[in-house]
C-alpha positions as CSV (number, residue, x, y, z in Angstrom):
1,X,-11.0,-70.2,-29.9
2,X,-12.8,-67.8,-32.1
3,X,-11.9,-65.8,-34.8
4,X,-13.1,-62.4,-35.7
5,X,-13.4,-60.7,-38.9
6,X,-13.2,-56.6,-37.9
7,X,-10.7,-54.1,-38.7
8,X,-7.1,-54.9,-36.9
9,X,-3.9,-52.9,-37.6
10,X,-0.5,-54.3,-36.9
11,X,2.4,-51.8,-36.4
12,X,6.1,-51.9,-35.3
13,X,5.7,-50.2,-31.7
14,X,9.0,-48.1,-32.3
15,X,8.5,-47.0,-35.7
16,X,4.4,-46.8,-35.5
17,X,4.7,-45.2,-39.4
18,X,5.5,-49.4,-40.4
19,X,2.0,-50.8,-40.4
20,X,-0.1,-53.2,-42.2
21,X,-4.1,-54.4,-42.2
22,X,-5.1,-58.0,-41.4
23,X,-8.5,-58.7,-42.0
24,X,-9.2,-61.1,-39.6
25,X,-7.6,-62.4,-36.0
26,X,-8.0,-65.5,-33.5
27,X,-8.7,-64.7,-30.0
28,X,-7.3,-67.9,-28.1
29,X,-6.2,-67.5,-24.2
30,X,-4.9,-70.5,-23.9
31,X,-2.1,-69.2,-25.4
32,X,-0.4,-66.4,-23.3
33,X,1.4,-64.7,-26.3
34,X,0.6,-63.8,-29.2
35,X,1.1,-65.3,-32.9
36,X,1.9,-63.6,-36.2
37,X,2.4,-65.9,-39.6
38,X,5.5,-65.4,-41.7
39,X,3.3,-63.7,-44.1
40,X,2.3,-60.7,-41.7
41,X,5.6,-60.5,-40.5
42,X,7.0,-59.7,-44.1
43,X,4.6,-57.1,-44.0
44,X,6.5,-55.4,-41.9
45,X,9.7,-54.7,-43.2
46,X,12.7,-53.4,-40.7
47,X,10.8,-55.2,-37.7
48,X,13.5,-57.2,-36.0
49,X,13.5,-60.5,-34.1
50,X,14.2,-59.9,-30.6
51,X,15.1,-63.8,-30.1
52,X,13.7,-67.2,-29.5
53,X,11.3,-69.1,-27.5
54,X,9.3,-71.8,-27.3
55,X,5.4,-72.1,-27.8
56,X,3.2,-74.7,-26.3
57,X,0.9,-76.2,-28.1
58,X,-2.8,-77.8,-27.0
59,X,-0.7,-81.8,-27.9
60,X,2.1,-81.1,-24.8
61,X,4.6,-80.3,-27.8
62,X,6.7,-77.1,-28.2
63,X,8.0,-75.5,-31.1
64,X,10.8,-72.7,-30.9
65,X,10.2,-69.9,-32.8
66,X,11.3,-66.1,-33.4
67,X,9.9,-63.9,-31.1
68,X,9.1,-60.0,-31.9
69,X,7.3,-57.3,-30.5
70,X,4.4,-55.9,-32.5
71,X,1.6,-53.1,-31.7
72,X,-2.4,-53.5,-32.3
73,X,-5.0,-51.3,-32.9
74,X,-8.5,-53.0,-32.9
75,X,-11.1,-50.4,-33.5
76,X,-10.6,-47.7,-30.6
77,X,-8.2,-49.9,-28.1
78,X,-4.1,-49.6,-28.9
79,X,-1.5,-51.9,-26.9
80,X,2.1,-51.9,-27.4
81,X,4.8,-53.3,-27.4
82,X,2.9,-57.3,-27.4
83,X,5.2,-60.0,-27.3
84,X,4.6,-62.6,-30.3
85,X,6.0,-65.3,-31.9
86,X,6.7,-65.8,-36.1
87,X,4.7,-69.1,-36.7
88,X,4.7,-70.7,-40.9
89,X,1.1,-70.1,-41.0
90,X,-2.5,-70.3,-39.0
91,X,-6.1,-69.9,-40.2
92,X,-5.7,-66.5,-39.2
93,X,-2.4,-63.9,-39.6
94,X,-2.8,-62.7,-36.3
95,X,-3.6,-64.6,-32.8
96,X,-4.0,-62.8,-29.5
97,X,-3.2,-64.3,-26.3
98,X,-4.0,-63.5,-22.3
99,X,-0.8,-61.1,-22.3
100,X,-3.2,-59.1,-24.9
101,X,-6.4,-59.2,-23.0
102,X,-4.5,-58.5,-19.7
103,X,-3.2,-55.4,-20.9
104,X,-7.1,-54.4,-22.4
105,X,-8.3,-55.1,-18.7
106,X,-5.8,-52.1,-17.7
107,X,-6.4,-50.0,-20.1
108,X,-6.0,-46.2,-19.1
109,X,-3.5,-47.2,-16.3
110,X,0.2,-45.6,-16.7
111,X,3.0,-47.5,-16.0
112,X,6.3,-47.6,-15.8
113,X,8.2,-46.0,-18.7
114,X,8.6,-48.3,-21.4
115,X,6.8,-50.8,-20.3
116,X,3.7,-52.6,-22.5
117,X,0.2,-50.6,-22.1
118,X,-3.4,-50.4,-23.8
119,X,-4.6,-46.6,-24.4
120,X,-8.0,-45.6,-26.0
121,X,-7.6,-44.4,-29.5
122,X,-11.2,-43.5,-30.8
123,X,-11.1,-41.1,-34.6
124,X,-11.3,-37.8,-32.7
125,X,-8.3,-38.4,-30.6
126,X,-5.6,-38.2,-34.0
127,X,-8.3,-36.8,-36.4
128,X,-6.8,-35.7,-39.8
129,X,-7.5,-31.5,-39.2
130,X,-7.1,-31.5,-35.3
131,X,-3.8,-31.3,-33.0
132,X,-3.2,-33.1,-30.0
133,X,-1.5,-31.5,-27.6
134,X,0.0,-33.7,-24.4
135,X,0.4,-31.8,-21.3
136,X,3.0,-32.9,-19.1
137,X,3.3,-32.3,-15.8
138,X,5.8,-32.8,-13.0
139,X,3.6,-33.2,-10.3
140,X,1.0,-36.5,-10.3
141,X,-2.0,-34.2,-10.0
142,X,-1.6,-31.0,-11.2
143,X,-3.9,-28.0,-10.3
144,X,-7.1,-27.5,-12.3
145,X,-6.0,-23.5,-12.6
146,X,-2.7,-24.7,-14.1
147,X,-4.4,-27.0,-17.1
148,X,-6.9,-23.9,-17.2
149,X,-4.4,-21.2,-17.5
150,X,-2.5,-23.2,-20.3
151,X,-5.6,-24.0,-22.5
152,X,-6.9,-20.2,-22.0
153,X,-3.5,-19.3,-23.4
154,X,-3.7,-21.6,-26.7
155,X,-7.3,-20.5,-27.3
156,X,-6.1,-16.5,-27.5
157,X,-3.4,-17.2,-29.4
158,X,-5.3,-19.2,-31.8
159,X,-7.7,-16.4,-31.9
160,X,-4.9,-13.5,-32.1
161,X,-3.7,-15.6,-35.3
162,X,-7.4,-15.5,-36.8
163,X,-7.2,-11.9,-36.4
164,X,-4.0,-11.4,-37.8
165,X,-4.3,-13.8,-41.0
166,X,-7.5,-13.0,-42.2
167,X,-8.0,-9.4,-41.4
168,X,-11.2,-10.1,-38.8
169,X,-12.7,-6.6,-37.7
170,X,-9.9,-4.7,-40.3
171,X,-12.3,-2.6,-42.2
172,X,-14.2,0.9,-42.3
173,X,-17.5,0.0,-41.7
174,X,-17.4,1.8,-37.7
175,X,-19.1,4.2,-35.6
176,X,-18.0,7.8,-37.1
177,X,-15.8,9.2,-34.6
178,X,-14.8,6.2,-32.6
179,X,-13.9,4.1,-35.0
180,X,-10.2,2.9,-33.3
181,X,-12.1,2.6,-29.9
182,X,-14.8,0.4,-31.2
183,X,-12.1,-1.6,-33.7
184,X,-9.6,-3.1,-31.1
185,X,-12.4,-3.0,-28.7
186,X,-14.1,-5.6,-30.9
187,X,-10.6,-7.3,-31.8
188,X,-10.2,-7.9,-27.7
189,X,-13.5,-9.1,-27.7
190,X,-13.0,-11.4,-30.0
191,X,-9.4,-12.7,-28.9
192,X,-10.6,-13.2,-25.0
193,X,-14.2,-14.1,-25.3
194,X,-14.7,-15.8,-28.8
195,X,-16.8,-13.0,-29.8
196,X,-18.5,-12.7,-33.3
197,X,-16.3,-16.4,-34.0
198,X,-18.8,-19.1,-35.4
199,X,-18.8,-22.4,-34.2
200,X,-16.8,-23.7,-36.7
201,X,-14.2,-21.3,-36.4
202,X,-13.9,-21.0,-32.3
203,X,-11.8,-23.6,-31.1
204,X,-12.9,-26.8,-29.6
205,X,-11.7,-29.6,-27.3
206,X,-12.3,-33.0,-29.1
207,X,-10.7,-35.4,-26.8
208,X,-9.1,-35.4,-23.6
209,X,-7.3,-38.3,-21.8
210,X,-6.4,-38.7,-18.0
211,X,-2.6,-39.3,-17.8
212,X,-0.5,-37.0,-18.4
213,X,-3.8,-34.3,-20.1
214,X,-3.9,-35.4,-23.9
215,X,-6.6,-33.2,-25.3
216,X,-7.3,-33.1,-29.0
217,X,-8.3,-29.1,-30.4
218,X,-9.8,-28.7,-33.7
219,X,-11.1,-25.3,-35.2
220,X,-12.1,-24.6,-38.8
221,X,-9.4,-21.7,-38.2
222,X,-6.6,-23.5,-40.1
223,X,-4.5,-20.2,-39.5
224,X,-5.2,-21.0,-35.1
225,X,-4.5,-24.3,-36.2
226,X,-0.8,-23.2,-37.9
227,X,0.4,-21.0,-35.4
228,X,-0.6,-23.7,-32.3
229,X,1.6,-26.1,-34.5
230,X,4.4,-23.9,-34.3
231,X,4.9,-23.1,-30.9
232,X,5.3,-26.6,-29.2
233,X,7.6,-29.5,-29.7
234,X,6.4,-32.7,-31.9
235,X,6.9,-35.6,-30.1
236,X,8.7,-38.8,-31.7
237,X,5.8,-40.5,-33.3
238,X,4.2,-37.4,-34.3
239,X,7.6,-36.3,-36.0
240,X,6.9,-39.9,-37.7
241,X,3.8,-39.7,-38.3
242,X,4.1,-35.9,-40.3
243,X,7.4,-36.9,-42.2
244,X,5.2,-39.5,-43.6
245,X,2.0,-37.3,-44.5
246,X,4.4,-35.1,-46.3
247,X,6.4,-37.4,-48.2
248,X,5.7,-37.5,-51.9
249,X,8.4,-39.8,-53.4
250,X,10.1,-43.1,-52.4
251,X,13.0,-41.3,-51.8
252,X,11.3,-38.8,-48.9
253,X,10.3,-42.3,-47.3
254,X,13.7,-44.3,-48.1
255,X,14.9,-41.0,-45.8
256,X,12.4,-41.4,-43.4
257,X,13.8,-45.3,-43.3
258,X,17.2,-44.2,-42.0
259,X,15.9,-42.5,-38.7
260,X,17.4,-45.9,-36.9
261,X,15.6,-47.7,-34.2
262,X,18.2,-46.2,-31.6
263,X,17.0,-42.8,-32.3
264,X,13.4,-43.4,-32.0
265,X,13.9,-45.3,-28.7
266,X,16.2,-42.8,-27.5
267,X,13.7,-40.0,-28.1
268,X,11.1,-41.6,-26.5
269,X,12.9,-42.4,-23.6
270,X,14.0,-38.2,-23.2
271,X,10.0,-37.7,-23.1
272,X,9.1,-40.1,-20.6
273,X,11.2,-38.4,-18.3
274,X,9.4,-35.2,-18.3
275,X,7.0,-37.0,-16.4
276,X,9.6,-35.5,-13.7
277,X,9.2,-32.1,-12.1
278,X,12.8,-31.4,-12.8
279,X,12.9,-32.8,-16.5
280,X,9.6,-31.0,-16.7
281,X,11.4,-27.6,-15.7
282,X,14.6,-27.7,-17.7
283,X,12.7,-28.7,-20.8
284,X,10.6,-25.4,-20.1
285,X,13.2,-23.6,-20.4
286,X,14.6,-25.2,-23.5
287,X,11.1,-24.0,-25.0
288,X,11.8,-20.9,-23.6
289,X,15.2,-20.1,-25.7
290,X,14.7,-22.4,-28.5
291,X,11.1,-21.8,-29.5
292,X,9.2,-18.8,-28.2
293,X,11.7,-16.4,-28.0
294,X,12.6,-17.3,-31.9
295,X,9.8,-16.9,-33.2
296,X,9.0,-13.3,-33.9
297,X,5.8,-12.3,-33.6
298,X,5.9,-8.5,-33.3
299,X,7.6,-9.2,-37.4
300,X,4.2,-11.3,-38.0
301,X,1.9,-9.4,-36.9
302,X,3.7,-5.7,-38.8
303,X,3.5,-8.2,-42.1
304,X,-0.1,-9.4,-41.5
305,X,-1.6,-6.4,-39.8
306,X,-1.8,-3.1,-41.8
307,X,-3.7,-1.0,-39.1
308,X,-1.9,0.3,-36.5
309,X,-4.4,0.2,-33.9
310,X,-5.5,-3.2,-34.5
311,X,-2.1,-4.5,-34.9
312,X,-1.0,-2.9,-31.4
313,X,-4.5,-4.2,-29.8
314,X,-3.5,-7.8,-31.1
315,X,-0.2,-7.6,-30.4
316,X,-1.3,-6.4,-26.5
317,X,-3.6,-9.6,-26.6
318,X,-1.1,-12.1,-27.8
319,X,2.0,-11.0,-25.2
320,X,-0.7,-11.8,-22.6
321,X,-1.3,-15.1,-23.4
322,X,2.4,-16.0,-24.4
323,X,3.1,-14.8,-21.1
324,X,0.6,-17.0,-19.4
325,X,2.3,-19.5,-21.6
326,X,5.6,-18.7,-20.2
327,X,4.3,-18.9,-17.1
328,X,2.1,-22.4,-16.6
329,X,3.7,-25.0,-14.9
330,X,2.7,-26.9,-17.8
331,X,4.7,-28.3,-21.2
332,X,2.9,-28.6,-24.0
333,X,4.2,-32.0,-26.6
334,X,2.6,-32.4,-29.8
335,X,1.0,-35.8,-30.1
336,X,-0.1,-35.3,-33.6
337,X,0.0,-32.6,-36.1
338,X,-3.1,-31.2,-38.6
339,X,-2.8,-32.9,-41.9
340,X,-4.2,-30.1,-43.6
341,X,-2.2,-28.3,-46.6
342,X,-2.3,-24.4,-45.4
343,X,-1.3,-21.8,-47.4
344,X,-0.2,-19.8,-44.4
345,X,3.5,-18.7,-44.6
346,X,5.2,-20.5,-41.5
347,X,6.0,-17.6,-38.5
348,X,9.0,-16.0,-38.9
349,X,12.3,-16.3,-36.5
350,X,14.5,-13.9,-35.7
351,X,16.9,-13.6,-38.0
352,X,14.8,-14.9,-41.7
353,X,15.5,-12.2,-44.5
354,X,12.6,-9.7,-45.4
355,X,12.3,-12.3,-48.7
356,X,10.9,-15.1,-46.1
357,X,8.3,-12.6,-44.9
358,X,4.8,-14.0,-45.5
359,X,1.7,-12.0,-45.7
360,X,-2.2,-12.4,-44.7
361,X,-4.4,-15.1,-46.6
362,X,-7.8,-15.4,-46.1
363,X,-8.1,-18.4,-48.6
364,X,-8.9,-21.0,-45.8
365,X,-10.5,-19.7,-42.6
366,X,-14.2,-18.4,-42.7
C-alpha cells in the first residue's frame, strides 16, 4: 500500500461539472474497488448510491457498505465511471483498487458504449481559449481525405471570419489601377493559404486523439474561434461544462442543478450512437436544417463587410468551404467550448430583427 500526495480530482461521471480535490490517495490492489470516506462523498452533492456490497478486508472480515460510481482525473489520465464503496474514514479520502489500474492498462481503447474507460487528458486537450472538436465517423477507419477535407473547411471559415470581423486587407493602401484585383486577390490568399496571418493568429491543431478524431484548435483569432463555436453541436458535458463557465449567481447554478441525471445519461447515450453510419447520416442532416442553413451568413458578412468586392470575394470563399462542410462524411461534436469573453455579436439566423444585427470589432484579434 502506498499513498501519494499529487493532484487527484474526483467528479460525478454523469454530471462531470460536480467535482472536488483530494490531496492525497492510497494505491492498494489488493483491493479490487475502490474506496471513498464519507467526507469526500459529501463533497459531492447529488451523487447517488447505486446500492450495497460488501468489502473484504486484509483480517477475512467484510463490511457492507454503499457503493457509487465516481470519475478520477490524476494529472493527464481520466477513468470513468469506477466503482467505489462509502467507507467512515481511512488515512487517505480516496483509495484505488486493480479495477482502477486495469482500466489505466487500456487506456486509449474504445469500448462498448457506456461502459467504464481511461482516456488521456493532458492541459492542451480542454485548454481554456481552444475548442475541441470530436469527429465522428460512421465507418471504423475513415479516409484520410475525409478528416482532411473537414479540417480544410474549419480553417477557411475561421479565416473568412478573421476577414470579416476585423476588416483584414479593407483599406486604400493598393496598387493604383488594380486595386479590387489585388484586394480580394490578397483576401483569397489569405482565406485558402493563411497568407500574411501570423502565427498567433493562423489556426493550430493542439491535440488530436485516435477514436473517434478529437482534435483540439486554438488561434489568437477569437473571432475564428466564435464563428467555429457556432456552427457545430455541443456535446453533453461541454453543454455542462459552458453553463457553468457562464454562471454568475447561485441561482444560474441551482438551474444548472435541475438538468436531472436522466437527461444527461440520455444525451450521452443519443451521441454514442453516432458512432453508427446511419445515426451518423441522419444527424448530418439534422445539422443541415437546424444549424447551417439558419445561420445567415450572406446578413453577416453585408453587416461586417463594407466593400463590395471584398465582401463578394469572402463571401465566394466561405460558400466553398461550407460546402465542403456539407459535404464531408464527417460530424463535427463540440467537446469543449473557448472560455474566452468575446465581444463578437453571435451570427445571425434567419429571421433575427435588423436591431440583433452585430457589426465588426477589432478589439480582440491582432
Amino acid at each position: 500500500m502506498a499513498q501519494l500526495r499529487m493532484e487527484c480530482s474526483v467528479f460525478d461521471p454523469v454530471r462531470i461539472t460536480t467535482l472536488t480535490q483530494a490531496p492525497s490517495f492510497i494505491i492498494d490492489t489488493w483491493f479490487e474497488h475502490a474506496l471513498i470516506t464519507q467526507d469526500l462523498f459529501t463533497r459531492l452533492p447529488g451523487l447517488p448510491i447505486q446500492g450495497t456490497g460488501d468489502v473484504q478486508m486484509s483480517s477475512g472480515m467484510s463490511m457492507t457498505r454503499p457503493r457509487v460510481e465516481i470519475g478520477v482525473q490524476i494529472k493527464n489520465i481520466r477513468a470513468l465511471p469506477v466503482k467505489a464503496y462509502v467507507v467512515d474514514n481511512g488515512p487517505a479520502d480516496l483509495l484505488l483498487g486493480s479495477d482502477f489500474f486495469r482500466l489505466v492498462f487500456e487506456v486509449g481503447s474504445v469500448g462498448t458504449p457506456g461502459s467504464p474507460y481511461a482516456a488521456l487528458e493532458p492541459p492542451t486537450k480542454r485548454e481554456r481559449s481552444s475548442l475541441a472538436i470530436r469527429l465522428i465517423s460512421g465507418e471504423e477507419q475513415p479516409e484520410l481525405a475525409e478528416v482532411e477535407r473537414f479540417l480544410s473547411a474549419v480553417r477557411r471559415i475561421h479565416n473568412c471570419a478573421l476577414v470579416a470581423e476585423t476588416g483584414r486587407h479593407q483599406h486604400e493602401d493598393w496598387p493604383h489601377g488594380r486595386r479590387d484585383e489585388a484586394m480580394t486577390e490578397a483576401i483569397r490568399n489569405t482565406i485558402r493559404d493563411d497568407r500574411s496571418l501570423s502565427a498567433e493568429d493562423s489556426l493550430h491543431v493542439t491535440w488530436v486523439e485516435s477514436g473517434s478524431i478529437w482534435v483540439t484548435l486554438k488561434s489568437g483569432a477569437v473571432s475564428g474561434l466564435t464563428w467555429l463555436s457556432q456552427l457545430f453541436r455541443l456535446s453533453m458535458d461541454a453543454r455542462l461544462q459552458k453553463l457553468l463557465a457562464e454562471a454568475t449567481s447561485a441561482e444560474e447554478r441551482a438551474r444548472i442543478a435541475e438538468m436531472t441525471r436522466e437527461d444527461i445519461i440520455r444525451a450521452r447515450r443519443a451521441e454514442e450512437q453516432l458512432r453508427h453510419a446511419r445515426s451518423v447520416r441522419q444527424a448530418k442532416d439534422e445539422w443541415r436544417q437546424e444549424i447551417l442553413s439558419e445561420l445567415d451568413f450572406r446578413r453577416a458578412l453585408k453587416d461586417r463587410i463594407e466593400n463590395d468586392e471584398a465582401r463578394e470575394a469572402v463571401q465566394r470563399e466561405l460558400d466553398e468551404a461550407l460546402g465542403r462542410l456539407a459535404e464531408s462524411k464527417l460530424i463535427g461534436l463540440i467537446e469543449h467550448a473557448p472560455e474566452v469573453r468575446s465581444n463578437y455579436p453571435p451570427l445571425p439566423r434567419r429571421g433575427d430583427s435588423p436591431q440583433e444585427r452585430g457589426g465588426r470589432n477589432t478589439s480582440e484579434d491582432g
